[in-house]
N, C-alpha and C positions, 0 to 999 in steps of 0.2 A: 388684523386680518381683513375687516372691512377694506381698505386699500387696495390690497393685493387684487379682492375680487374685484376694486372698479377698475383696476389697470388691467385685468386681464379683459372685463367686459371691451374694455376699450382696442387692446390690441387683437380681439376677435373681430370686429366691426371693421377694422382697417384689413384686417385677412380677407374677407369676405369682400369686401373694397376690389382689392387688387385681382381676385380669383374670380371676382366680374368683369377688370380689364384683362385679363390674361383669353378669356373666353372670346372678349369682343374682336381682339389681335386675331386670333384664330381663324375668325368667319371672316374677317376684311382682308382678302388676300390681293385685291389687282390694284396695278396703279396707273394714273391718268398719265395717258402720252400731252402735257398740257399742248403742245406745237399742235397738235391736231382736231383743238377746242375750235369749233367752228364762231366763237366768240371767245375772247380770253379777257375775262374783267378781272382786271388789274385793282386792287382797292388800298387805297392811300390814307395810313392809319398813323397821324404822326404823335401820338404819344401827349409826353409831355416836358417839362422844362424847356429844353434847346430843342425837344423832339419836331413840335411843328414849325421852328423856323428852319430848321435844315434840312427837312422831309422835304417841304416845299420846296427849296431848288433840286431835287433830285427828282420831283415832282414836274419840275420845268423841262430837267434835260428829257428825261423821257420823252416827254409828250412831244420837243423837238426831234426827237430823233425818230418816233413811231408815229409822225404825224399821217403818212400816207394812210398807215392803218390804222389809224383812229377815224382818218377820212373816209374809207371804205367799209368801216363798221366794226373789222377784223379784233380792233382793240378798243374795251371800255374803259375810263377809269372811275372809280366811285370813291368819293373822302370819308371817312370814316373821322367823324371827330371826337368821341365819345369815352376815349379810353385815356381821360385824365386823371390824375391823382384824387382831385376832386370828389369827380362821378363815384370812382371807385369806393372810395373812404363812405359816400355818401348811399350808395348800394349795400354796403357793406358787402362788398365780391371784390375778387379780380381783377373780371369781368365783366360789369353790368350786363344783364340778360338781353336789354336790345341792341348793345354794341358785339356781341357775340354772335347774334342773328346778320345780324349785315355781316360779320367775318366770314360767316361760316356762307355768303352770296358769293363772296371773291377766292377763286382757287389760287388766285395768288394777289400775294399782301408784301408790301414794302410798309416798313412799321419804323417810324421814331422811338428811340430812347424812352424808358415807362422808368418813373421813381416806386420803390418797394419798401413801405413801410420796415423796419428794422425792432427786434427785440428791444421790450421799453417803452415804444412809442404808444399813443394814444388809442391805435386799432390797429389789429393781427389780423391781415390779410393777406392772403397766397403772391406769390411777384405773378403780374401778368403775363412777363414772359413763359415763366413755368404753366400759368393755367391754360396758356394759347397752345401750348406745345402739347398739354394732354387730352384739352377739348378737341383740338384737330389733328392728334395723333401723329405731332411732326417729331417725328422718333429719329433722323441725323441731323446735327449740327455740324456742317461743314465749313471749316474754312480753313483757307490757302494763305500761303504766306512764301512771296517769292520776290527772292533777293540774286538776280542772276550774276553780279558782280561777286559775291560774296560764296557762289555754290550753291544758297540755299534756296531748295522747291520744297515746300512741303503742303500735305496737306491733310488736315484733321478732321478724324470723322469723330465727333463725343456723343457717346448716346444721351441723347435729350428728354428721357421720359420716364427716365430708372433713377436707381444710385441711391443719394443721397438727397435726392431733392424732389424725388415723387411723393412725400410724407412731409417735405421740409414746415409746415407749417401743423401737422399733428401730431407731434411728438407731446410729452406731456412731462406733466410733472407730478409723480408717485405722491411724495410728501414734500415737505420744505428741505431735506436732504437728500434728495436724490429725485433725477429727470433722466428722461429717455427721449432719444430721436434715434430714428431708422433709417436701412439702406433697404435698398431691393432690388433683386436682378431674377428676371425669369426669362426661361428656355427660349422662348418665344420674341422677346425681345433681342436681347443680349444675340442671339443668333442673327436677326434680323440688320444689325449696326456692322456686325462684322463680315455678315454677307456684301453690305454696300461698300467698305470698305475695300474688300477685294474685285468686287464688279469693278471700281472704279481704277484698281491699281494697273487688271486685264484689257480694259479698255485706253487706257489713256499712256502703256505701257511704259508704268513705274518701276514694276520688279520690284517692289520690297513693301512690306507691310509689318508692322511693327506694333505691337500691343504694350501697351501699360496697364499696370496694377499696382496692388498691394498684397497681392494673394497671399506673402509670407507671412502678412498679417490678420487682415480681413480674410479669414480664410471659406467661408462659405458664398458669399457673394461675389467678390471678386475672384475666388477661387474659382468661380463656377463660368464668368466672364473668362478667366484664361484656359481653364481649359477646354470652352466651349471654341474659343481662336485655334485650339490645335486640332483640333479635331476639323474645322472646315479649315484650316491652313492645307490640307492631305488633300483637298478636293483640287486645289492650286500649285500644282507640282511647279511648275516653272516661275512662284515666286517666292523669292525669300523671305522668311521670315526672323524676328527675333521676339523678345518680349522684356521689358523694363519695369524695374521696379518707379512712385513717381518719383520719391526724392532722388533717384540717382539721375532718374533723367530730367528733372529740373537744372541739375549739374550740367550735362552732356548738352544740354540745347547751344551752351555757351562756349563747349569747348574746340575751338576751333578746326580742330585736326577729326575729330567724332560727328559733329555735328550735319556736315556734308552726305554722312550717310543716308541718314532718314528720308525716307520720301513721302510715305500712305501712315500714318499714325490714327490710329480706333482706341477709344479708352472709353471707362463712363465715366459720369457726367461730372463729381462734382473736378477729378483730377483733369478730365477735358477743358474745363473754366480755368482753373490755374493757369494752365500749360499754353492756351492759346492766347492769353493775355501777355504771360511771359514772353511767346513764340511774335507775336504783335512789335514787342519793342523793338525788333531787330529792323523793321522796315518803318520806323517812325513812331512809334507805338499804339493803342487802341484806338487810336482818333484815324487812322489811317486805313482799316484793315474791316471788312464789311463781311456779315456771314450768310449762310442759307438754313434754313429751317425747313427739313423736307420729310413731306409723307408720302403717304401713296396716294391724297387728292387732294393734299394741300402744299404750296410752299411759300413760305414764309420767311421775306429776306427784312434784315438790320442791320442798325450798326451798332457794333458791340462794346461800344461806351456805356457811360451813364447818360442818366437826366441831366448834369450843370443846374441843378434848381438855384446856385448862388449866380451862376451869368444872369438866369433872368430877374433875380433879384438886384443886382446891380444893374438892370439894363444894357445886357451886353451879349442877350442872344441873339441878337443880328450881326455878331463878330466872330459865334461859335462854326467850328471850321465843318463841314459837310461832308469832307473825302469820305468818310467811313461810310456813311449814308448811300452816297455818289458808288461808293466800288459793290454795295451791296446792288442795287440799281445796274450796275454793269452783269454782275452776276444773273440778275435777275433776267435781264436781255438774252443771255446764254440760253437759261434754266427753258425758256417758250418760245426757243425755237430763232432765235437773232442772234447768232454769234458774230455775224459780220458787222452789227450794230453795236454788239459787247465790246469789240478790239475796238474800233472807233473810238469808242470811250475810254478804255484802258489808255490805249494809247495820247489819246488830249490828256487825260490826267496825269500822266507821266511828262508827258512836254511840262506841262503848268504846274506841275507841282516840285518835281525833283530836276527838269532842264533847264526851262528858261526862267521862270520865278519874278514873272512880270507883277503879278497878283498876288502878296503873301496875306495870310490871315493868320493873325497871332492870338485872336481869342480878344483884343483887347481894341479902342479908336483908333490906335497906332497904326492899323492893320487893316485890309479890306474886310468887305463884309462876306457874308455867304455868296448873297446875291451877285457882289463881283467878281465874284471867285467862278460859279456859273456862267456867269456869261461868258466870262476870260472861257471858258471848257467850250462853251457852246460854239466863238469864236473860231477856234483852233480847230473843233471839228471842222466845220464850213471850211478854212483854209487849206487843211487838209485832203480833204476831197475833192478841191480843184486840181 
């Protein structure tokens, strides 16, 4: 019986947890027009493994392409180097407390690749992605995936701060035969991902918005995600909607003649990780494909690979390939107000990587570096704009 009441001590401390972010949600309602920062610092957090060798050339294009407004003051940039494997293991956080202080200076963050401790290992500490996403309340993760040859536009909104992975590291273990982990989806959230996802469908006229779940399963959480989608889907008369279980739409992403349809997809988190990963392969896979991490005062772009902790172990993170980095960085451009600087970019990375293929980087000596791979972009801009 002893058991029972420390597992329940325990998942009362986590209620109470949550029932203090569901309050904080409520009072922070506006969100920062960032275009309109009379400063906009930019802060450059490259992680770890391959994270600050490929940060930094995305860290160069920038600064090439925003140089005017770095010169008139308009744009800071500040490095943030602190958020290593290391640091973390040795804080025993996330997050070290004064790498979080400098996060929380920059309203927008381009972040390298962070390695996450795994069940087993030496120390059980939260992934920094997950604590960055809850310390600064970046509640969509959005990312595009556009293959115009093929039909396929799409683009994913995963709720970033729910699900399955708000708890992912306090679940516990009752006795030696039996453990529990949690999901969680509240009003306040779960409304909040699906509201953005339809802003964004009205605005950029998609016409279709698309929800996943498991509701037939998971029937209170993600039940509550779906039907909190039908209920604001009524507010959006003029756009269609459908809704998907995940395993069958893991199926449908691949099926040729189906897959054309989807445009605006909103899911939580942990089936949003799946599905964007899978949805990645279609345009080169996760080394290609860069994301946003957005709040209401913060945004926070990556690329949505791993660390390569074995590249730098063999000495071969100066060959790890950067697009993902680079397209989050182009995003980034969009996100504060330069979208004519974004296509710029989009557009050289397209020449250089899938046209002309002057520059390849295969990960290995064979292959150019990051750094040539950059320049070959930065090139191409320049050439371009004559």
């Amino acid at each position: 019986m002893d058991k029972i009441e420390a597992a329940k001590a325990k998942f009362g401390a986590l209620i109470e947890e949550q029932l203090k972010r569901v309050e904080k949600m409520k009072e922070d309602k506006e969100f920062v027009d960032f275009s309109k920062l009379p400063v906009i610092r930019i802060g450059i957090c490259g992680g770890d493994g391959i994270g600050p060798a490929i940060t930094a050339q995305a860290q160069r294009i920038l600064e090439f392409l925003l140089a005017d407004e770095v010169k008139s003051g308009k744009i800071e940039f500040k490095v943030i180097d602190g958020l290593t494997i290391e640091n973390r293991i040795a804080a025993g956080k996330a997050i070290p407390d004064d790498v979080l202080e400098e996060l929380k200076q920059c309203p927008v963050i381009l972040k390298g690749p962070t390695t996450t401790p795994r069940a087993g290992d030496k120390v059980n500490i939260e992934s920094a992605n997950v604590a960055m996403r809850k310390e600064l309340d970046l509640f969509a993760n959005v990312r595009p995936v556009r293959i115009p040859d093929e039909g396929i536009d799409w683009t994913f909104f995963r709720e970033n701060t729910e699900g399955a992975y708000t708890l992912g590291s306090k679940g516990f273990e009752v006795d030696e035969d039996i453990a529990f982990d949690f999901t969680v989806a509240t009003t306040e959230g779960t409304e909040r991902i699906i509201r953005a996802a339809f802003e964004y469908a009205k605005a950029n006229n998609k016409g279709k918005v698309t929800c996943v779940t498991k509701a037939n399963i998971i029937k209170t959480t993600d039940g509550k995600f779906l039907n909190t989608f039908k209920e604001i889907a009524k507010e959006y008369p003029d756009i269609e909607t459908d809704d998907w279980y995940i395993d069958i739409m893991t199926a449908k992403l691949i099926d040729e003649k189906r897959r054309r349809d989807f445009k605006v997809v909103v899911l939580p988190n942990l089936y949003g990780d799946i599905i964007t990963d899978e949805a990645a392969e279609f345009q080169g896979g996760v080394g290609t494909a860069g994301s946003i991490n957005m709040g209401k005062k913060y945004a926070m772009f990556e690329a949505i690979h791993g660390s390569a902790p074995r590249m730098v172990e063999e000495g071969r993170d100066k060959y790890a390939d950067p697009c993902s980095i680079i397209r989050a960085a182009s995003m980034l451009l969009s996100h504060i107000g330069f979208a004519d600087k974004a296509k710029q970019l989009d557009d050289a990375l397209d020449i250089c990587t899938q046209i002309e293929k002057k520059v390849v980087v295969t990960g290995h000596s064979d292959g150019a570096t990051s750094a040539e791979l950059a320049d070959y972009i930065m090139e191409t801009i320049e050439k371009n704009a004559k």
